[in-house]
N, C-alpha and C positions, 0 to 999 in steps of 0.2 A: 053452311055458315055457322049451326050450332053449334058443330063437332070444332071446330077453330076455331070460335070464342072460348069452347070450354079451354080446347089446348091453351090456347095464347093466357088464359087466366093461371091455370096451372102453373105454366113458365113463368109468371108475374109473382104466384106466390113462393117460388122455388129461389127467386131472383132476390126477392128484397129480402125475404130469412137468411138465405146467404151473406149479402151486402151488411143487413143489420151485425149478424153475427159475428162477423168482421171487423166491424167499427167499434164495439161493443169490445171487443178483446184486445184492439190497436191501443182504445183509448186509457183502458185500463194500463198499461206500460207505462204510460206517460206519469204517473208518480200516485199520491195519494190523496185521492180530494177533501178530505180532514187537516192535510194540513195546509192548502189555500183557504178555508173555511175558517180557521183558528182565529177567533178573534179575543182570544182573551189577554191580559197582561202577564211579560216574565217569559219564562222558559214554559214549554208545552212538555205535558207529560202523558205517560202512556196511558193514564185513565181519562187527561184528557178527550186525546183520539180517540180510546176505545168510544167514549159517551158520543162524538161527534157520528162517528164510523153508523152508530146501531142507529142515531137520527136520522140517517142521510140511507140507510138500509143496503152500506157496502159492508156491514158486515159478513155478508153471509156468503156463500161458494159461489163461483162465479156460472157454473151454470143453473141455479137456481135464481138469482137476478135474470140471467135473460129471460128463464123458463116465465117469472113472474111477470116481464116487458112482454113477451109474446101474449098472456094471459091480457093483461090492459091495453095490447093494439088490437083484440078482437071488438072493443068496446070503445076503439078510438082515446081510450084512457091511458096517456102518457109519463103519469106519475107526475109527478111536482119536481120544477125546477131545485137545483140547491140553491142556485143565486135568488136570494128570496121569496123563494118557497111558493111564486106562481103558478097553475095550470100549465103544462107544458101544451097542452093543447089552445089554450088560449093565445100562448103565446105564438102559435105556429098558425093559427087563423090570421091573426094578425099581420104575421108577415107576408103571409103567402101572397096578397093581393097587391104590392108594389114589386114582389119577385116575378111574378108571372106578366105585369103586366108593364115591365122594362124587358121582359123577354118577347112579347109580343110586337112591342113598338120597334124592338132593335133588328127581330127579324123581318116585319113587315116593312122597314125599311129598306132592309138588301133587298128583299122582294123587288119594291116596287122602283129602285134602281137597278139592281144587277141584270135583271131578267131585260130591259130596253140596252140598257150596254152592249151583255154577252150576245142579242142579235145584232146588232150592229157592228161588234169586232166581227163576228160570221159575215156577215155580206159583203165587206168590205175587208176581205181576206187581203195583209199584206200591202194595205194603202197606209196612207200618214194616220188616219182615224182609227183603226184596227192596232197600229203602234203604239198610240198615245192611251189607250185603253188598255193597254195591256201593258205600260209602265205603269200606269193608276193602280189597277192591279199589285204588281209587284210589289210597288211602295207603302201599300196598305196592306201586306203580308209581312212586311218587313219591321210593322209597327207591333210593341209590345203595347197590350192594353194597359195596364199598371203607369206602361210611360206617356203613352197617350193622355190618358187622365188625369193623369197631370199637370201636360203641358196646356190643358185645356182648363182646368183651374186656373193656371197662373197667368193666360191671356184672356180669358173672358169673365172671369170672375174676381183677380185679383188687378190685373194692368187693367182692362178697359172697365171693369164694374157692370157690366152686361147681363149677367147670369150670376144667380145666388152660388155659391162653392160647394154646398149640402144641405142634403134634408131633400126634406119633397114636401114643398109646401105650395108653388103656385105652378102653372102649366112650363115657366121656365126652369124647373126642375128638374124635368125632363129631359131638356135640349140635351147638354152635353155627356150623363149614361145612356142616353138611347143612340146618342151620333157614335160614342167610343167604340160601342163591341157593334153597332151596323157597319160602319166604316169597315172593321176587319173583316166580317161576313161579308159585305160587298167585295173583297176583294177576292177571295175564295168565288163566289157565288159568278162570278162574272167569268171567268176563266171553266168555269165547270160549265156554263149556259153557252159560251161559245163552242166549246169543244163537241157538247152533243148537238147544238147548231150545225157545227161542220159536217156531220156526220150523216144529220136527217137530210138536209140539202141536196146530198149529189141520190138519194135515192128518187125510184122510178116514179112514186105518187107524186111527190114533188113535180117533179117534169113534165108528168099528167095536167096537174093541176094548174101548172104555168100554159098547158097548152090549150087548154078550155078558154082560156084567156079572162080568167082570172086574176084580179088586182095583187100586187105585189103584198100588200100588208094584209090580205085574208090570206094568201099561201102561206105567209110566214109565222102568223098568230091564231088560224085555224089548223091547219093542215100541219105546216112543221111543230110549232112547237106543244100541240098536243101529246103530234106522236112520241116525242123527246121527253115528254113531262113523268114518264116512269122515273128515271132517275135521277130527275131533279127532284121530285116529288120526295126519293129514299134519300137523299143528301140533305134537303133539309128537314125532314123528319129528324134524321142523328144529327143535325146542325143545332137543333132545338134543345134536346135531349142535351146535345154538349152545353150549350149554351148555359143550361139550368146549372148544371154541375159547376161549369166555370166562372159565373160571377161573381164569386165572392170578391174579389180584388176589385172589380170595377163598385161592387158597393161597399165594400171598405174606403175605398177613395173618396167615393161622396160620401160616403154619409147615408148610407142608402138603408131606412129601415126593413131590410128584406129579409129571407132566409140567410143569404151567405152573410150577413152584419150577424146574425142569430146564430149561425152553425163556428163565426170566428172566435165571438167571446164564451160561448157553450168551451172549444178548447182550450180556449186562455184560461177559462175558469174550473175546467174540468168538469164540468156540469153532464155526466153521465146521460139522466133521461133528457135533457134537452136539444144534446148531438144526435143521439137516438135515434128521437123524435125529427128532429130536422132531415138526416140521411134516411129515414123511411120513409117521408113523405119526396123528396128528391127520387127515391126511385119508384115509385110508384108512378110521377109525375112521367118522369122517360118513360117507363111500363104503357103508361097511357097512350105517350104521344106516338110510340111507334105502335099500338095497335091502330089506333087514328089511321095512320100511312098506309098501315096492308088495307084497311078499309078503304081510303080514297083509290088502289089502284083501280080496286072494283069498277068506281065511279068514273075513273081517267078513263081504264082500257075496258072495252064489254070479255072480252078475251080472257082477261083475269078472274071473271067470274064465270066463263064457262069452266075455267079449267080445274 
């Protein structure tokens, strides 16, 4: 188990220098952040820039600014935003804790729906209830979140007055970005739960275990869907993972103080250490959750950890 944490940490810090270094050089194309910064009166001149450029310390080559970023994430030291000259680290505390924890509630959602569906489309292979699940399904794969959140704005918070439109201020906050991106996950998640349903079903333990005379919902929720829980287990470990990466739109829509509201106006504004800073900690976050996964197979299969 040592020898695999060290691996899996190696690849974690091979992954985000990568990633950083990446974002770090995409971002820089995007123009010059001295002249979004320009706030003075009249035409902007080159000594203007230059004075802005050496405050904001894009003066200097551009692998020497990473070299100097890599230098301050051993110490968690981000460097200072340009958009008013905050703690990049401050800022990215901040966020973290309604990003993480709209990611939690949207996945434990599909959870604790898709996982009672996708056995139910399973045992009822081909009936009207196994149909009607598996349009649910489709029509919740067919929804763009962006449009979603929208349409959920403008009937529960604008037409009926139900639900605040943004922010996160009381537990009805919540409702409509945790229902958006669960909704799409449930739909996914319910079609991937039947399919290894169908699968573990017609095996011999199964038939075993029906002939002990064994109650239908321990065969199904002990027996099947343990055995199955391998790769649902690795589907939503990268469901998660995706997840982090992909909210920006759904917390643009609300209003959502999170990472992705922090990593949009970071490029609107060009704010170098504060993109950074947010895409390092985003992968590190993945990095985390799928070590998490190889560690729960352990825990699922004992198999996993003889081998």
């Amino acid at each position: 188990m040592a020898g695999f944490l060290i691996k899996r940490v190696l690849q974690a810090i091979f992954v985000v220098i990568a990633v950083t270094l990446l974002v770090s050089f995409a971002i820089r194309l995007t123009g010059d952040p001295a002249v979004t910064m320009f706030q003075g009166g009249g035409s902007m001149t080159e000594e203007d820039l230059t004075r802005i450029r050496q405050a904001l310390g894009v003066d200097k080559p551009f692998l020497t600014q990473y070299l100097l970023f890599l230098k301050g994430l051993l110490t968690l030291d981000f460097g200072r935003s340009f958009a008013g000259g905050a703690p990049v680290s401050t800022l990215l505390a901040q966020a973290m804790g309604p990003t993480l924890l709209l990611a939690f509630l949207s996945i434990a959602l599909s959870i604790v729906v898709s996982i009672p569906l996708g056995i139910k489309a399973a045992t009822s292979r081909g009936r009207w209830s196994d149909q009607m699940i598996r349009i649910f399904s489709l029509i919740g794969l067919s929804f763009p979140n962006f449009w979603l959140a929208t349409m959920l704005v403008l009937l529960f918070a604008i037409t009926l007055g139900w639900l605040p439109p943004s922010g996160m201020s009381t537990w009805q906050s919540y409702v409509m970005p945790a229902f958006t991106m669960g909704v799409i996950l449930t739909a996914t998640n319910v079609r991937l739960v039947r399919t290894t349903m169908l699968e573990t079903l017609g095996s011999q333990y199964v038939m075993v275990a029906r002939a002990k005379g064994l109650s239908e919902r321990k065969v199904l929720y002990k027996h099947a869907l343990r055995n199955c829980a391998i790769p649902l287990i690795t589907y939503f470990g990268i469901q998660f993972g995706g997840l982090l990466g992909g909210i920006v739109v759904v917390e643009r829509v609300f209003n959502w103080p999170g990472l992705g509201t922090l990593a949009f106006d970071a490029v609107a504004a060009r704010d170098y250490p504060l993109l950074q800073g947010v895409i390092t900690v985003l992968s590190l976050l993945i990095v985390a959750v799928n070590l998490i996964v190889d560690i729960a197979y352990g825990l699922v299969d004992p198999r996993v950890r003889t081998e």
